[in-house]
VOPAGU-2260 file (C-alpha; in pm, 1 decimal, decimal comma):
REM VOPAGU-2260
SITE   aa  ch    i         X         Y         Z
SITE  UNK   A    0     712,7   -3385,6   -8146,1
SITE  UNK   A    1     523,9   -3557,1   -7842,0
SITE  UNK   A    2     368,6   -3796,9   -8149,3
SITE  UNK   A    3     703,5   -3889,6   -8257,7
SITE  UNK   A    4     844,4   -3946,5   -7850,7
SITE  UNK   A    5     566,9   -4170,4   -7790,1
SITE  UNK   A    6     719,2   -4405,1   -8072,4
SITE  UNK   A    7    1031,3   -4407,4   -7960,8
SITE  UNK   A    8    1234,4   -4747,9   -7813,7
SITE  UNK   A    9    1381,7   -4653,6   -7505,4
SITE  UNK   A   10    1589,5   -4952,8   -7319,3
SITE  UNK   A   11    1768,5   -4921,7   -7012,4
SITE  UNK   A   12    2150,8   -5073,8   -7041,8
SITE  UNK   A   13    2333,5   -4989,0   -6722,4
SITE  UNK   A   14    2430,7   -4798,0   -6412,5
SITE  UNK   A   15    2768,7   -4749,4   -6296,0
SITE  UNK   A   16    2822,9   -4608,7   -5967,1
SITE  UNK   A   17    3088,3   -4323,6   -6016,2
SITE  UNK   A   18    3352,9   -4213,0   -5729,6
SITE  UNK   A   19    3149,0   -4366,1   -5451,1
SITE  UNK   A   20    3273,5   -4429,7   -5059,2
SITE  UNK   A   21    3105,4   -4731,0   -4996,6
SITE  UNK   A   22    3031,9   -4804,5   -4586,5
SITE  UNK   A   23    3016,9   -5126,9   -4504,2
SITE  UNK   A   24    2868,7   -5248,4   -4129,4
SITE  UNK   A   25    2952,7   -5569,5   -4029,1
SITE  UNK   A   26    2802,5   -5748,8   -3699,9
SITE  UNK   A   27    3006,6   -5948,6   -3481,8
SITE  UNK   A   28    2743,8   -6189,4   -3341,9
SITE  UNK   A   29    2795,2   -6249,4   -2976,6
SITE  UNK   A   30    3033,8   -6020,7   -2883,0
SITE  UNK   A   31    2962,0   -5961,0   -2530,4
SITE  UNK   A   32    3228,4   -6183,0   -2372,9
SITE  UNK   A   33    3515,1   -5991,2   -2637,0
SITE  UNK   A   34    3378,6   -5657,6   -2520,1
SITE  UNK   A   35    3413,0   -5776,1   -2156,3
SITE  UNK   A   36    3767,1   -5845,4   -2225,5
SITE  UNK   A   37    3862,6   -5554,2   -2518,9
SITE  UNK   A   38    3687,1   -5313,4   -2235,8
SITE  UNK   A   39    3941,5   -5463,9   -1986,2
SITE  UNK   A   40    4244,9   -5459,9   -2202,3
SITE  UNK   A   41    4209,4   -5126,5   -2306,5
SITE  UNK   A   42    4179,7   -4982,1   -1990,4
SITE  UNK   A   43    4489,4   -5193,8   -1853,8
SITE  UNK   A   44    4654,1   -5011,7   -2165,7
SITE  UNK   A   45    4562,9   -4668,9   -2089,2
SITE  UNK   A   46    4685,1   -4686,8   -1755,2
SITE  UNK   A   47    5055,0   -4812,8   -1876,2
SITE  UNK   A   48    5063,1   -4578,2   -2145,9
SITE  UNK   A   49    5099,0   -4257,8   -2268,1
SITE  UNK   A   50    4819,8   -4152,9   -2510,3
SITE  UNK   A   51    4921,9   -4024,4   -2865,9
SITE  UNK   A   52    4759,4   -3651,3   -2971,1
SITE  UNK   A   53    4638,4   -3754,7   -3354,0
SITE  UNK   A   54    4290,9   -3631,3   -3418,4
SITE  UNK   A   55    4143,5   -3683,7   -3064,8
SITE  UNK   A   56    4085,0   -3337,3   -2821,1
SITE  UNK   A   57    3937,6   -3279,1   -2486,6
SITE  UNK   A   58    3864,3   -3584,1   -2295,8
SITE  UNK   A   59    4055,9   -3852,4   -2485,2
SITE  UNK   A   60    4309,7   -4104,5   -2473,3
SITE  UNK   A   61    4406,0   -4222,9   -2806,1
SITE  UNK   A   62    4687,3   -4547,3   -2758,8
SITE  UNK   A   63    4994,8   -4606,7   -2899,0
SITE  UNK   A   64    5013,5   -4786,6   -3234,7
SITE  UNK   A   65    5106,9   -5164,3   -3158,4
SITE  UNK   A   66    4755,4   -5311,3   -3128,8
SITE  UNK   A   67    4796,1   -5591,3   -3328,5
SITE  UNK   A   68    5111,6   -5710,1   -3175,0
SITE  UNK   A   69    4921,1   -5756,5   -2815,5
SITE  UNK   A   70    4879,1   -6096,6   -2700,1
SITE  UNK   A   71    4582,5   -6007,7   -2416,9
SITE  UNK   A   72    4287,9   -6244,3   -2542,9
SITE  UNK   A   73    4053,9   -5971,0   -2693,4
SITE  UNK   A   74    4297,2   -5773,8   -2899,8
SITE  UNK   A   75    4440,5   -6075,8   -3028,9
SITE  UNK   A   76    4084,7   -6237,2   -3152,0
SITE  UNK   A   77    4010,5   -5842,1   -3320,4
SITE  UNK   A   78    4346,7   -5858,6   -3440,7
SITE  UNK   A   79    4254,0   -6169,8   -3673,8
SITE  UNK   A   80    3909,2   -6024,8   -3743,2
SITE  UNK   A   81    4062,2   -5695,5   -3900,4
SITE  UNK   A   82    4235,5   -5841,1   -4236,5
SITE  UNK   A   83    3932,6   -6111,6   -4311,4
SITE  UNK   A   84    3657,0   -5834,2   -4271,5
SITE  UNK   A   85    3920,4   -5566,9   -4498,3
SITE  UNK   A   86    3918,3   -5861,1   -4770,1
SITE  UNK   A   87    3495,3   -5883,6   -4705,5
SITE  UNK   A   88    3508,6   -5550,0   -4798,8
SITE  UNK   A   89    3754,6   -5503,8   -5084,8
SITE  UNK   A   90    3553,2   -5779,8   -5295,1
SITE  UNK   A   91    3201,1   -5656,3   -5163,6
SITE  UNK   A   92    3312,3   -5310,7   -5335,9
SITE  UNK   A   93    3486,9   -5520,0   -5651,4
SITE  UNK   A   94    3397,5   -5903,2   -5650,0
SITE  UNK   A   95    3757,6   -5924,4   -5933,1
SITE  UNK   A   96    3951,9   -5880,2   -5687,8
SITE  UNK   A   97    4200,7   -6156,3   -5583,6
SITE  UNK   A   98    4272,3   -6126,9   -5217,6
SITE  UNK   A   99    4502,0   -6453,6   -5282,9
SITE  UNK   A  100    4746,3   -6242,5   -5465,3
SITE  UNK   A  101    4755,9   -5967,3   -5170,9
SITE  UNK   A  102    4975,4   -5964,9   -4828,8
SITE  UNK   A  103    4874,7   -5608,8   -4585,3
SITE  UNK   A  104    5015,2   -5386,0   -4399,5
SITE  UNK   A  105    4791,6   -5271,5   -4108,8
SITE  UNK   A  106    4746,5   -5096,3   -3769,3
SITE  UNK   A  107    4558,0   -5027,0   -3484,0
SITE  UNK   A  108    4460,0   -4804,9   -3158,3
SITE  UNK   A  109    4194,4   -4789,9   -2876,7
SITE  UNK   A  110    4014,3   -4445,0   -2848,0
SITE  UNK   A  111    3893,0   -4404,1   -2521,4
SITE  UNK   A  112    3656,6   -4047,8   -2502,4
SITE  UNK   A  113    3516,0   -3947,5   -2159,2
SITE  UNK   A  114    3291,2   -3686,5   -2089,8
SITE  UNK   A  115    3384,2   -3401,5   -2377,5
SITE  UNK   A  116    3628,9   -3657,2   -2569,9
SITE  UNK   A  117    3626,0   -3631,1   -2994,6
SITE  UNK   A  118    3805,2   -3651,5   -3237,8
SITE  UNK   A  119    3851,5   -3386,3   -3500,3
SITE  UNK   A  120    3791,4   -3392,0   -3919,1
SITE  UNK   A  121    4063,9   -3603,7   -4044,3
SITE  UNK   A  122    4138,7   -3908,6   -4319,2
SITE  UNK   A  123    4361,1   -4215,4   -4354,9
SITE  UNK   A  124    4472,0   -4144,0   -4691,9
SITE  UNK   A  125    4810,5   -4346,0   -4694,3
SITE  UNK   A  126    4593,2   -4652,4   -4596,6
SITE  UNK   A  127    4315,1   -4819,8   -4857,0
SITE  UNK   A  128    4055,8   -4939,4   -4583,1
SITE  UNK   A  129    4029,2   -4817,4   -4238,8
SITE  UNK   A  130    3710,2   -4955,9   -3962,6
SITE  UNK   A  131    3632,2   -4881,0   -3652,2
SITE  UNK   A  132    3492,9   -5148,2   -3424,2
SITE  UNK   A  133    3237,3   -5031,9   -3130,8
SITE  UNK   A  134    3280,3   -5161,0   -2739,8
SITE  UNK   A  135    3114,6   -4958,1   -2548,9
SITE  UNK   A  136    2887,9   -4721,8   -2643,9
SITE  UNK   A  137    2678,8   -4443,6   -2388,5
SITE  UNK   A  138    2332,3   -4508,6   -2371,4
SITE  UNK   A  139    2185,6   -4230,5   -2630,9
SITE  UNK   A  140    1948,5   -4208,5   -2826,3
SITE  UNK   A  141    1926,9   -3849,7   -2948,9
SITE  UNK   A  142    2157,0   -3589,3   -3026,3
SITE  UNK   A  143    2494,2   -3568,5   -3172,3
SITE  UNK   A  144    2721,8   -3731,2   -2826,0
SITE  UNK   A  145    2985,9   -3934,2   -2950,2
SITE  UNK   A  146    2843,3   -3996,0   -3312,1
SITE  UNK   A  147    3055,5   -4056,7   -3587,3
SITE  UNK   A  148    3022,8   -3802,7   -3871,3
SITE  UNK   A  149    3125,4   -3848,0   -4245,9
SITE  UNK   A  150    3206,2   -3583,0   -4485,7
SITE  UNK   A  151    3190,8   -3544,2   -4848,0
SITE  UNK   A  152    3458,9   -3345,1   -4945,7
SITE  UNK   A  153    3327,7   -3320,7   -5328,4
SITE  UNK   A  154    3097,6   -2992,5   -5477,6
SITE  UNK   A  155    2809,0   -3195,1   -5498,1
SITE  UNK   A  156    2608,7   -3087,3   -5255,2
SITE  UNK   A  157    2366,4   -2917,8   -5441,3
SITE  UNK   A  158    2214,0   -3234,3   -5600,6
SITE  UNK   A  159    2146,0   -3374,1   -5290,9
SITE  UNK   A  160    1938,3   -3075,3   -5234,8
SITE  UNK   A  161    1681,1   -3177,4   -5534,8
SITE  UNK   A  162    1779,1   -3500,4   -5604,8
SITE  UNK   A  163    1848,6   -3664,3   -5253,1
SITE  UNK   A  164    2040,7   -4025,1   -5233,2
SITE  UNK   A  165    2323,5   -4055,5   -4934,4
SITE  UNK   A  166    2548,1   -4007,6   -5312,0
SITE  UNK   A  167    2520,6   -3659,1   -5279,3
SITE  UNK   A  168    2437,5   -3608,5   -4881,9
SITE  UNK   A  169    2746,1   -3372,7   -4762,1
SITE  UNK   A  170    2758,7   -3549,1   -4439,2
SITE  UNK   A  171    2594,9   -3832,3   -4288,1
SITE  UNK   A  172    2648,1   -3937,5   -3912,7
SITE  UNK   A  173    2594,5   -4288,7   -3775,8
SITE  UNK   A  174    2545,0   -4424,6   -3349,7
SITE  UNK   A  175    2647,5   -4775,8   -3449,8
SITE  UNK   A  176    2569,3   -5033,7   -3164,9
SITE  UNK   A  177    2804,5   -5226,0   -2943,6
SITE  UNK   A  178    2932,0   -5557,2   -3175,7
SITE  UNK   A  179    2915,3   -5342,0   -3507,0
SITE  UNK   A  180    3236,6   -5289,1   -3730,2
SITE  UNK   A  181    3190,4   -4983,4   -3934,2
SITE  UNK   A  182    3441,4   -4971,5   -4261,5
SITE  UNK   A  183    3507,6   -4727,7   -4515,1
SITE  UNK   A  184    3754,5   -4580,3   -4766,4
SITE  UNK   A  185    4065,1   -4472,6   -4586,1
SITE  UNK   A  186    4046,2   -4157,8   -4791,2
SITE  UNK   A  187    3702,2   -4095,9   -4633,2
SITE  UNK   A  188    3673,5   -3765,1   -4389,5
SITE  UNK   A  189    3521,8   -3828,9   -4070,1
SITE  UNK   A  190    3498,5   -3655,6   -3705,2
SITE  UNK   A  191    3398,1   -3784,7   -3359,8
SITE  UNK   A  192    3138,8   -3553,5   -3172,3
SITE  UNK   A  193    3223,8   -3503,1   -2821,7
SITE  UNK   A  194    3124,1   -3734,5   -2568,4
SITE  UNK   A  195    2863,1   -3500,1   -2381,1
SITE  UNK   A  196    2779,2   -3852,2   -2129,1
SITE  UNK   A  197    2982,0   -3918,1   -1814,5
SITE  UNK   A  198    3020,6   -4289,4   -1954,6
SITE  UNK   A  199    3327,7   -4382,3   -2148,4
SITE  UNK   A  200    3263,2   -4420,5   -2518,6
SITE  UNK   A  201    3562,7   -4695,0   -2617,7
SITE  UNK   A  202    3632,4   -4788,5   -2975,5
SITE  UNK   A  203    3940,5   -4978,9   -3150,1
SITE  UNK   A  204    4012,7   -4844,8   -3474,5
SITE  UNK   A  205    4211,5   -4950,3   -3769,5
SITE  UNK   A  206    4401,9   -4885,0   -4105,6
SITE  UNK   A  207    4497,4   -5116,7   -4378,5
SITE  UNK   A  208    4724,8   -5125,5   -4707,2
SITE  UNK   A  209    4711,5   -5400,4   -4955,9
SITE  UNK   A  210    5014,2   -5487,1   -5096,6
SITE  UNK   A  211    5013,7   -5687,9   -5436,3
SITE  UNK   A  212    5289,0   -6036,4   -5358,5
């Protein structure tokens, strides 16, 4: 048997990457002077207005929808920003795709977590791409404070316990820097550790629907 294996043509044709939840990180370069002003606006905001209870607990403000219909300089530069990096991503994960022959509906919020702020296990499943864009960020380097966790909801665990590959991993946190735009499948589950800092950990986050013209 070996004799006959060693005689064998073997040629690799393809890999196709099954049910995946591609995460994307984008870098807005030189964002210092938006941050100044997105860390301004949104704490103008949070004094004006009463926070919605969605996923966040403790600590937390989370804004009123509406985002994207402020005129203050810094949400109205993200504002633009959110559909052209949604498009990045939709033909990063599928380069067919014809964003000409797509209009969007979309949303967005500021998340403001003080000391003991998160935000629980929940999705975006009505949406098809959802990001979350990081302002201000506590100064840690270990530990779980105010990381964002993904889970994978699927029974595959198990392979990632021989096999490794983030495929398989059943959750994966991420402490993405100030500047960095962090999107993902709406569908994706994900969870906000509490703040344990006495800095404010500010992020503007975001949901988006394609809708064919």
């Amino acid at each position: 048997m070996e004799d006959w294996l060693r005689f064998m043509e073997i040629e690799y044709k393809s890999k196709i990457e099954l049910f995946t939840a591609p995460l994307i990180t984008f870098e807005i370069k030189n964002s210092s002077d938006l941050n100044k002003n997105l860390v301004s606006e949104a704490r103008a905001w949070r004094k004006t207005a009463k926070g919605a209870s969605v996923s966040n607990s403790g600590n937390s403000w989370h804004s009123p929808d509406g985002l994207m219909s402020r005129t203050e300089p810094g949400f109205a530069t993200i504002s633009k920003l959110i559909p052209r990096l949604a498009a990045q991503y939709a033909t990063e994960i599928n380069p067919a795709f014809k964003i000409k022959d797509y209009g969007f509906e979309a949303s967005a919020w500021v998340n403001i977590n003080r000391q003991g702020g998160a935000n629980a296990v929940h999705h975006h499943g009505r949406f098809h791409v959802s990001g979350v864009y990081y302002i201000k960020q506590p100064n840690v380097t270990i530990g779980k404070s105010g990381m964002i966790e993904f889970v994978n909801s699927r029974f595959d665990h198990h392979i990632f316990e021989q096999l490794g590959a983030n495929a398989f991993a059943p959750n994966m946190r991420v402490r993405p820097p100030t500047g960095s735009m962090v999107i993902f499948p709406s569908s994706l589950l994900h969870f906000v550790h509490p703040n344990e800092t006495s800095e404010e950990r500010i992020t503007l986050a975001w949901n988006l629907r394609f809708i064919r013209k």
